[in-house]
C-alpha positions as CSV (number, residue, x, y, z in Angstrom):
1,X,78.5,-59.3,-36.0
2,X,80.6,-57.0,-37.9
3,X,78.0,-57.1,-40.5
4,X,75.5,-54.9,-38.8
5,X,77.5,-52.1,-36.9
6,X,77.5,-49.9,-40.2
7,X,74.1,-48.8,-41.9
8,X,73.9,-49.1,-45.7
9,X,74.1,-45.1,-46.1
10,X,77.8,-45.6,-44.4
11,X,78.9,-48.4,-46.7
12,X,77.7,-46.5,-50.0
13,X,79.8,-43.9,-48.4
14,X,82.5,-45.7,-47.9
15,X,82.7,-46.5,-51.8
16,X,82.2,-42.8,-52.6
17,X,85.5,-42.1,-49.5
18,X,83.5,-39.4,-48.2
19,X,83.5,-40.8,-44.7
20,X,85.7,-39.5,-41.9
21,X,89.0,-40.8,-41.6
22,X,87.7,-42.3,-38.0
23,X,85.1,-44.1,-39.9
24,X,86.7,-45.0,-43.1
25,X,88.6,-46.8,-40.5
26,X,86.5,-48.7,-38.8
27,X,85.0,-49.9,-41.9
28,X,88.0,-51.3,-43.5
29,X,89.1,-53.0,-40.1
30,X,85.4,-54.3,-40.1
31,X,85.9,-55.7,-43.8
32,X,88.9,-57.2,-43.3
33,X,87.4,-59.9,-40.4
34,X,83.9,-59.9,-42.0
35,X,83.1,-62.0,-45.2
36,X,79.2,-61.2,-45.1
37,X,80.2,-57.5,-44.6
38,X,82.1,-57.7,-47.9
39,X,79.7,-59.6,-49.5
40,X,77.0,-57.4,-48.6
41,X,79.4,-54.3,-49.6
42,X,79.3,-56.1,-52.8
43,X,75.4,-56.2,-53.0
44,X,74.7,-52.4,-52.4
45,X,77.7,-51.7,-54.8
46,X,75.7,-53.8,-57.8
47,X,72.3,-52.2,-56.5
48,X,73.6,-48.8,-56.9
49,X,75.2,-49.6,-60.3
50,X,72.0,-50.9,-61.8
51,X,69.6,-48.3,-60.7
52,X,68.4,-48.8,-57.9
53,X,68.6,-44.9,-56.4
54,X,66.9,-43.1,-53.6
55,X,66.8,-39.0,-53.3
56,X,69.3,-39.4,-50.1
57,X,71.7,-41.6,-53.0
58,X,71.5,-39.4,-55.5
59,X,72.3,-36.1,-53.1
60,X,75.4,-38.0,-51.6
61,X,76.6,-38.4,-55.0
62,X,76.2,-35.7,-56.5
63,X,77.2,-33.7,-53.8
64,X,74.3,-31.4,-53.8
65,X,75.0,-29.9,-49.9
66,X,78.5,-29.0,-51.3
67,X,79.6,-25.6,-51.3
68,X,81.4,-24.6,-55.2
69,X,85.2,-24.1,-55.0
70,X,84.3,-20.2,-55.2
71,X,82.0,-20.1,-52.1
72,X,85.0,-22.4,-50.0
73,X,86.7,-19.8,-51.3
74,X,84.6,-16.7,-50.1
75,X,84.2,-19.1,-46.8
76,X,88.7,-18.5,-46.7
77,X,87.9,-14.8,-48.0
78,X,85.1,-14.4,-44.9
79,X,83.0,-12.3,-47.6
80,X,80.4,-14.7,-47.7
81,X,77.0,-13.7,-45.8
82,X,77.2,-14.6,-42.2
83,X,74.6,-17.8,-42.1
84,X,76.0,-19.6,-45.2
85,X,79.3,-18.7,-43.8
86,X,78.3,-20.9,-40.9
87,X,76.6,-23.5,-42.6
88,X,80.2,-24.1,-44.8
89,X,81.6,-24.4,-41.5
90,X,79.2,-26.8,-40.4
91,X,79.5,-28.5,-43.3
92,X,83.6,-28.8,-42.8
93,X,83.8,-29.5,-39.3
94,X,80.6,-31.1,-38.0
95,X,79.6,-33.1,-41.5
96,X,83.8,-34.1,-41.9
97,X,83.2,-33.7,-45.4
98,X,86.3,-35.0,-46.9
99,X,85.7,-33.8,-50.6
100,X,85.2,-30.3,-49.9
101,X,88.1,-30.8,-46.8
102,X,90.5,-31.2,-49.7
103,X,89.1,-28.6,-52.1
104,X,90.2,-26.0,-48.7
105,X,93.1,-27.3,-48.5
106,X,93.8,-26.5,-52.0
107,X,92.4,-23.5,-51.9
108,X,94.9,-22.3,-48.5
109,X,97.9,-23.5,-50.8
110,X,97.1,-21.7,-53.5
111,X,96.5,-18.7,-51.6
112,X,99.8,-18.8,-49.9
113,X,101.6,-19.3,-53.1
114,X,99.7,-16.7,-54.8
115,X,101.1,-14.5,-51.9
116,X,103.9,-15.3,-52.3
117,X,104.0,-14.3,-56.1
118,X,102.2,-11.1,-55.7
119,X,104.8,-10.3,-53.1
120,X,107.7,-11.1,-55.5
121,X,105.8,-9.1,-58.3
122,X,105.4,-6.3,-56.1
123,X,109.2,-5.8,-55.4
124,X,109.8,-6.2,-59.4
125,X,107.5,-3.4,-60.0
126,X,108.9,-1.6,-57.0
127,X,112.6,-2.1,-58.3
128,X,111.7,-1.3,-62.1
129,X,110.1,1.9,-60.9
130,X,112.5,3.2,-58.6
131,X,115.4,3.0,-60.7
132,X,113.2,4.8,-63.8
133,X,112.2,7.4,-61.0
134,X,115.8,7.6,-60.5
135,X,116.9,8.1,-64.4
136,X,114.3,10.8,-64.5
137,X,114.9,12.7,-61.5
138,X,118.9,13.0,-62.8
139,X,118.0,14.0,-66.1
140,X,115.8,17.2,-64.4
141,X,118.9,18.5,-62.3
């Protein structure tokens, strides 16, 4: 029963974890009561490994429809055009990508700690100048 509610595309993805959370789920719960789920898990896991490979496999695992970490980046930015801008946000919210999720996720931290720095940087310079500013303006009068 539990055997058939997942298609093989969704089990391969399930060994690459690039389901939805929802669906990564479902999928475990389902392998935990099924044994001919696992063992056909375990089948499309030694098909893959020796070769056998379709164009949809070989996309989903090399990620082709993945946007670089610069473009998620120009997606944060909004400097991207507009329609790739849209498509990134397809790909984030309607695909559920989780790989590219995490890579935005990153990206936002880093950005707020790179803010952060500049912001601490800025007041450095700001403090170093001032007080030369100072020096020379005293040494005029």
């Amino acid at each position: 029963m539990a055997d058939s509610l997942f298609t093989d595309q969704e089990l391969l993805a399930y060994l690459d974890e690039s389901l939805s959370v929802e669906l990564m789920s479902q999928v475990e719960t389902a392998l935990r009561q099924s044994d001919s789920l696992r063992v056909r898990l375990a089948q499309l896991s030694q098909q893959r490994d020796h070769g056998a490979h379709s164009v949809g496999e070989i996309w989903r695992r090399n990620r082709l429809s993945c946007p670089s970490r610069s473009q998620l980046g120009g997606y944060l930015l909004e400097t991207l055009p507009p329609d790739y801008q849209s498509y990134v946000e397809f790909h984030l919210n309607q695909t559920g990508c989780r790989y590219c999720g995490a890579n935005l996720e990153d990206l936002k931290s880093s950005m707020s700690a790179a803010t952060a720095e500049t912001e601490r940087r800025r007041q450095k310079y700001f403090q170093s100048s001032a007080g030369y500013l100072s020096v020379k303006s005293e040494d005029k009068s």
